[in-house]
C-alpha positions as CSV (number, residue, x, y, z in Angstrom):
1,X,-78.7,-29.8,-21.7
2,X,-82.2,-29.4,-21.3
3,X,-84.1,-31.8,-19.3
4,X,-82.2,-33.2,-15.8
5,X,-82.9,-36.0,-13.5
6,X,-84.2,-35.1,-9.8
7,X,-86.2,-37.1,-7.6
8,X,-87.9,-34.3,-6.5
9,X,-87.4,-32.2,-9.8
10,X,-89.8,-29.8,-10.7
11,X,-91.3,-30.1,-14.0
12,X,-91.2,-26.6,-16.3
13,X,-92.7,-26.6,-19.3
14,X,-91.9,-23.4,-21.6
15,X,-95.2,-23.0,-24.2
16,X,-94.1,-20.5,-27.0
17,X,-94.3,-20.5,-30.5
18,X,-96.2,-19.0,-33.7
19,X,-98.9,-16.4,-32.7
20,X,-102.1,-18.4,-33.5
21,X,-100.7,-21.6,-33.6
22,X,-102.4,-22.4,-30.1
23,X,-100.8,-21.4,-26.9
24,X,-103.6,-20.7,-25.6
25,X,-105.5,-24.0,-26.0
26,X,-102.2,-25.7,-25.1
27,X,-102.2,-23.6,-21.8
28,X,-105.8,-24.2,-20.6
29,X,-105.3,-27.9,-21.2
30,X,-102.2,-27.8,-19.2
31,X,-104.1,-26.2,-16.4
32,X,-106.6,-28.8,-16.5
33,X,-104.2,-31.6,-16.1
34,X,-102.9,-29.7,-12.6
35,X,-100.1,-27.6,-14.2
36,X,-99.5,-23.9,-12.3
37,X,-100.1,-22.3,-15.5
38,X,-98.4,-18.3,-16.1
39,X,-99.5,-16.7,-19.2
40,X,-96.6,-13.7,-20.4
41,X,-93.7,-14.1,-18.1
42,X,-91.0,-12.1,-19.2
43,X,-88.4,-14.4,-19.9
44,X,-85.8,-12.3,-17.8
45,X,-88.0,-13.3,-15.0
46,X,-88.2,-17.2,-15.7
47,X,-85.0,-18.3,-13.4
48,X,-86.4,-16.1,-10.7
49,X,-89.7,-17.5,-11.0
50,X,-88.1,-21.1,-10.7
51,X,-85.8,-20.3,-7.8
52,X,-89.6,-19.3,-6.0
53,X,-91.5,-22.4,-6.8
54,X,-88.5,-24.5,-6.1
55,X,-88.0,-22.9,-2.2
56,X,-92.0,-23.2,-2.3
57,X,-91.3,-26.9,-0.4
58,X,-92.9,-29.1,-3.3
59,X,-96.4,-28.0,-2.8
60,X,-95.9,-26.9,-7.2
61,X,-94.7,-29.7,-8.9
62,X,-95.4,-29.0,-12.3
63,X,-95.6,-25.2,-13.8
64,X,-96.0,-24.3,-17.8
65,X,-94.9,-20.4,-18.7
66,X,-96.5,-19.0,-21.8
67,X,-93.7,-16.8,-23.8
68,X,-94.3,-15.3,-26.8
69,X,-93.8,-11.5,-28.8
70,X,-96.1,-10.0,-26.1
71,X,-93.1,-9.4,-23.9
72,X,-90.9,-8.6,-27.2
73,X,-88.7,-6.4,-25.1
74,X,-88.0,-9.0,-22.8
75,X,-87.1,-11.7,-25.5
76,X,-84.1,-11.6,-26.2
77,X,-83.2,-12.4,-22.9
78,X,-84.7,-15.7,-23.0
79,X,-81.4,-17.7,-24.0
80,X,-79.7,-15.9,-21.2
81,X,-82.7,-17.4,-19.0
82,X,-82.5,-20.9,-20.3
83,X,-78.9,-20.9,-19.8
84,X,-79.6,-20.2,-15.8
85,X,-82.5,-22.9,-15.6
86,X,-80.0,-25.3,-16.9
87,X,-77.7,-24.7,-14.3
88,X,-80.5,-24.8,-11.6
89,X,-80.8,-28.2,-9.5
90,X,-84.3,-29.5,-9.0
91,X,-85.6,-28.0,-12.2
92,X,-86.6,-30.2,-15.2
93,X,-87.9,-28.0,-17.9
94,X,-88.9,-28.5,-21.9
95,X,-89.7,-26.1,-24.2
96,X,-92.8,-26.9,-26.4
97,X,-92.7,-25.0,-29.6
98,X,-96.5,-24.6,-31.4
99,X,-96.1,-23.8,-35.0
100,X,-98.4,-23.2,-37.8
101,X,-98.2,-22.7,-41.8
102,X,-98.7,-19.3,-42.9
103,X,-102.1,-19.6,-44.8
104,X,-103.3,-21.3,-41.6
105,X,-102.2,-18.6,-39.3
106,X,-103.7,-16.3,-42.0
107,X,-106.6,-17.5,-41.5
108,X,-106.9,-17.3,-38.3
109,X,-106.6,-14.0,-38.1
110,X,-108.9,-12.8,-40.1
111,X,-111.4,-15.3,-37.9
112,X,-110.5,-13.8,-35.1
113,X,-109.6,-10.0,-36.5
114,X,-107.1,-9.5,-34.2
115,X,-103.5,-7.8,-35.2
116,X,-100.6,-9.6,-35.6
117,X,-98.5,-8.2,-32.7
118,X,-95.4,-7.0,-34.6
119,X,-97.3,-5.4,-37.8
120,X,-100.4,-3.7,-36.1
121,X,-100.6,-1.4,-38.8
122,X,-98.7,-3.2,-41.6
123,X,-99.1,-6.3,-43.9
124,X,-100.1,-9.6,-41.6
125,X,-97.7,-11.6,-43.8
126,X,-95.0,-9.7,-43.2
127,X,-95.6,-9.8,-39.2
128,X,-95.8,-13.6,-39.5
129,X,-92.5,-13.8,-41.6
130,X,-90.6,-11.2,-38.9
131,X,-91.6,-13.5,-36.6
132,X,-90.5,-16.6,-37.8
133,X,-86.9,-15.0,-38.1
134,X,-87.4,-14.0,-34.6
135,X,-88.4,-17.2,-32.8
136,X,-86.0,-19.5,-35.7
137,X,-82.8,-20.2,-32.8
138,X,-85.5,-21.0,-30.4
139,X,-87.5,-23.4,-32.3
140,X,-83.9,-24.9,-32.4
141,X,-83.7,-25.3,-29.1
142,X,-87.5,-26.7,-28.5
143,X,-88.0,-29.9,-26.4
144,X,-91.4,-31.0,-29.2
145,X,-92.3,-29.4,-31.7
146,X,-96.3,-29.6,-32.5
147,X,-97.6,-28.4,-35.9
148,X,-101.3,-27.3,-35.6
149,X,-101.9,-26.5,-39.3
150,X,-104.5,-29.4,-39.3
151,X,-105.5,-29.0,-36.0
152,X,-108.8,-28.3,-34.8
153,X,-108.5,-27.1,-31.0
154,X,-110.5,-30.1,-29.4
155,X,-107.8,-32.0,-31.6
156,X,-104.4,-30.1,-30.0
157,X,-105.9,-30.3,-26.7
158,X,-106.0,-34.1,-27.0
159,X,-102.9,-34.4,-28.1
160,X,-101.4,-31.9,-25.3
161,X,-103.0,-34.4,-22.6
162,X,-102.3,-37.4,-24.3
163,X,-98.5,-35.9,-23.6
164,X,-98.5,-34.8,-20.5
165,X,-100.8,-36.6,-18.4
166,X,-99.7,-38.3,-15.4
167,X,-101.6,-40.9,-12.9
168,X,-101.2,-37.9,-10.4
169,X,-103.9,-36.0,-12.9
170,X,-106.6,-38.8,-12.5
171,X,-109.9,-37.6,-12.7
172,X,-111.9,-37.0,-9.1
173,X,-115.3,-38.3,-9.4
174,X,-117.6,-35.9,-6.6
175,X,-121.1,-37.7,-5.9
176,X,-123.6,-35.8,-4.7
177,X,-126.8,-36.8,-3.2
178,X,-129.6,-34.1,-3.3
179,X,-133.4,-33.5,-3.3
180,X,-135.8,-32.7,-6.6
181,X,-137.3,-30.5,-4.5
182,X,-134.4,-28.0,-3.3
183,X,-133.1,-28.1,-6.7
184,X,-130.8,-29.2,-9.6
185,X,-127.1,-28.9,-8.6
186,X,-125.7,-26.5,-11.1
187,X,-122.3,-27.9,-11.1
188,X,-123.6,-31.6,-12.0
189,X,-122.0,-32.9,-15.2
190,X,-124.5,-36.6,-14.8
191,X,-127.6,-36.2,-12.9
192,X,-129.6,-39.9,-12.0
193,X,-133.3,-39.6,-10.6
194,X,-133.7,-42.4,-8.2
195,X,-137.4,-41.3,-7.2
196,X,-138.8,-44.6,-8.8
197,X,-137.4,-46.2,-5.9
198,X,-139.5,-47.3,-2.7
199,X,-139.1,-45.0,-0.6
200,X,-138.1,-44.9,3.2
201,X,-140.0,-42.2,4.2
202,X,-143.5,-44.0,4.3
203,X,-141.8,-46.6,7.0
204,X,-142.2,-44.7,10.4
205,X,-139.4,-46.5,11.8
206,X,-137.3,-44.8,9.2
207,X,-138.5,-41.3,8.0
208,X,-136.6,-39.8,10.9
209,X,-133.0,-41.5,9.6
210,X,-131.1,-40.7,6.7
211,X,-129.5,-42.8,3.9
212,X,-126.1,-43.2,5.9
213,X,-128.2,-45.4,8.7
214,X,-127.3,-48.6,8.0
215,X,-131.4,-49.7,8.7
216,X,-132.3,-47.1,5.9
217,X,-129.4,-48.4,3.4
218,X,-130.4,-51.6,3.9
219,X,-134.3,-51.2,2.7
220,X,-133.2,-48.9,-0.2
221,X,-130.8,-51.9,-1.2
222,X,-132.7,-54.8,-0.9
223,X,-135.2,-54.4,-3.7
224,X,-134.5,-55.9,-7.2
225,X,-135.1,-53.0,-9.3
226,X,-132.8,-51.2,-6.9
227,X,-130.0,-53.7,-7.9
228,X,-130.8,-53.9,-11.3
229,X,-130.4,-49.8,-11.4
230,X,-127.3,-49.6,-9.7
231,X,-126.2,-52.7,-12.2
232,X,-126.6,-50.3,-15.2
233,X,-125.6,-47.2,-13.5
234,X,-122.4,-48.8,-12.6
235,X,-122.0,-50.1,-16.4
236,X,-122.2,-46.7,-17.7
237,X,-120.3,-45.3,-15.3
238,X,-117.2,-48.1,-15.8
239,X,-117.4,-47.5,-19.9
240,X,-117.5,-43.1,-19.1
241,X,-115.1,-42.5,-16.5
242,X,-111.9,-43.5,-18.4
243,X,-113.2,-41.4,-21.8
244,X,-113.6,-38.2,-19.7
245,X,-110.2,-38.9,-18.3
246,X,-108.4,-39.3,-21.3
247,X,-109.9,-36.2,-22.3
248,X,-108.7,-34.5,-19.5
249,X,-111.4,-33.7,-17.5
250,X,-109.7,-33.3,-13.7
251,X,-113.1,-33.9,-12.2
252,X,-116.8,-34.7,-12.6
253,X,-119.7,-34.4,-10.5
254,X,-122.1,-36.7,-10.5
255,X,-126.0,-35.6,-8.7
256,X,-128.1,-38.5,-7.5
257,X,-131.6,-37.3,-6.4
258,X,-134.9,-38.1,-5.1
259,X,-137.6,-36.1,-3.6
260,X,-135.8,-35.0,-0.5
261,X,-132.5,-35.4,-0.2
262,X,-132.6,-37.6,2.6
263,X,-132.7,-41.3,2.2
264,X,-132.7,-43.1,-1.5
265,X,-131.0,-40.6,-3.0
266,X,-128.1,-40.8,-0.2
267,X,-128.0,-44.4,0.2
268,X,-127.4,-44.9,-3.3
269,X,-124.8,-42.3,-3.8
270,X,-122.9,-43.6,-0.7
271,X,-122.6,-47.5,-2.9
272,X,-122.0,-46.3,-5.9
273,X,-119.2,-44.2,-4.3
274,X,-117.7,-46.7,-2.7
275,X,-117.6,-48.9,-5.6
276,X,-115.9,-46.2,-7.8
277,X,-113.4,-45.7,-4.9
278,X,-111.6,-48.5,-5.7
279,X,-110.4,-47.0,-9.4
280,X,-110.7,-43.4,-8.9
281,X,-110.7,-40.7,-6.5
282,X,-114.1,-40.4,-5.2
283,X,-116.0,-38.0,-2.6
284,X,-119.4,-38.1,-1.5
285,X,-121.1,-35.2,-0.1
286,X,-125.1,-35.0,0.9
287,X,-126.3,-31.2,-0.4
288,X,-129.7,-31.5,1.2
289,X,-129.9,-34.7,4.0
290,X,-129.9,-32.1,6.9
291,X,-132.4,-29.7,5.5
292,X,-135.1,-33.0,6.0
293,X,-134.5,-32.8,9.7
């Protein structure tokens, strides 16, 4: 028996499979979706490894363990290991086996010009055909089986998320007001320029208060083209935000600027934040409001 019901199970995903038939796509889109990825565990290590995260008190809920001929030696023991996990309460685990044809996985090594690992020196055919013999009882055993022969990787890592998403992976959006004139955030995926605003600064009353004054929010807000912009933004953002989801992006930052950092820029990033807080996890951070001071 391979998977078990807990209500505070842990999920374990084994990723093994053909040696170029994308394990390693598989295991960077696992980690994106909020696995606790380990790449080459020897498998003699797996119910060990299990019995840690369980007595870990829940704070890893979801782990995927890369096996494959790198740990040869250990390999054999892996149906002594699955035997243990399945004996283990609190542990649901699969076994997802990634296979390939052989003129695929051919080609792929000659792309890449790497050695197959079991003929380093010998005929690449023949190290794909001793493999197959090798991993035949385990493919046997596997929870899904993927074929990647037609697979581009942008392709395999949509269908690995499409899988194993969960509402617990939904993307975090991070807005993030700043100023033109300290900078570009680096780490912005959407930048908006909200300089064609009016800005707050030339009312005296107001230069000395930042966006998060209700007084300053309040002028930023009240002019049409203000509305119509954050009409549109919000639009764009309503039609985007679910497509980089479903692609499994686990978060986006989104920069809002004007020319200090300070008021439009803020005040509009603190709306349009809490707008998108009602569908998705937001935070909103000012990078440059105190440097105005």
């Amino acid at each position: 028996m391979i998977e078990k019901s807990s209500e505070r199970a842990i999920n374990l995903l084994i990723i093994t499979g053909m040696s170029g038939a994308g394990k390693t796509t598989a295991v960077q889109s696992l980690e994106d979706l909020g696995f606790f990825c380990v790449d080459n565990l020897p498998p003699i290590l797996i119910p060990k490894f299990a019995e840690l995260i369980r007595q870990s008190g829940g704070g890893i809920e979801r782990v995927a363990l890369v096996i494959d001929l790198r740990g040869r030696e250990f390999f054999d023991s892996l149906s002594e290991a699955i035997d243990k996990l399945d004996e283990m309460d609190s542990i649901s685990f699969q076994i997802l086996y990634l296979d390939a044809n052989d003129q695929t996985l051919v080609m792929r090594y000659k792309e890449t010009r790497r050695r197959h690992p079991l003929s380093p020196e010998g005929s690449l055919l023949d190290g794909i055909h001793a493999e197959r013999r090798m991993l035949q009882e385990l493919k046997g055993l596997a929870s899904q089986i993927i074929d990647t022969s037609q697979m581009k990787p942008a392709q395999l890592r949509e269908k690995i998320i499409s899988q194993y998403a969960q509402t617990a992976s939904q993307l975090t959006v991070n807005l993030m007001s700043f100023g033109f004139k300290y900078g570009i955030p680096i780490d912005a995926d959407l930048v908006f320029d909200v300089r064609f605003l009016p800005n707050p600064h030339y009312v005296e009353e107001l230069r000395p208060k930042t966006g998060c004054d209700r007084e300053v929010a309040e002028y930023v807000m009240k002019w049409s083209e203000t509305q119509e912009f954050i009409g549109k933004l919000l639009d764009f953002l309503t039609y985007t935000l679910p497509h980089y989801q479903r692609e499994g992006k686990s978060q986006l930052v989104i920069g809002v600027g004007c020319t200090g950092g300070k008021h439009r820029s803020v005040a509009i990033a603190e709306h349009v934040g809490e707008v998108l807080a009602k569908d998705f996890p937001v935070r909103v951070t000012h990078r440059d409001m105190e440097k105005n001071k």
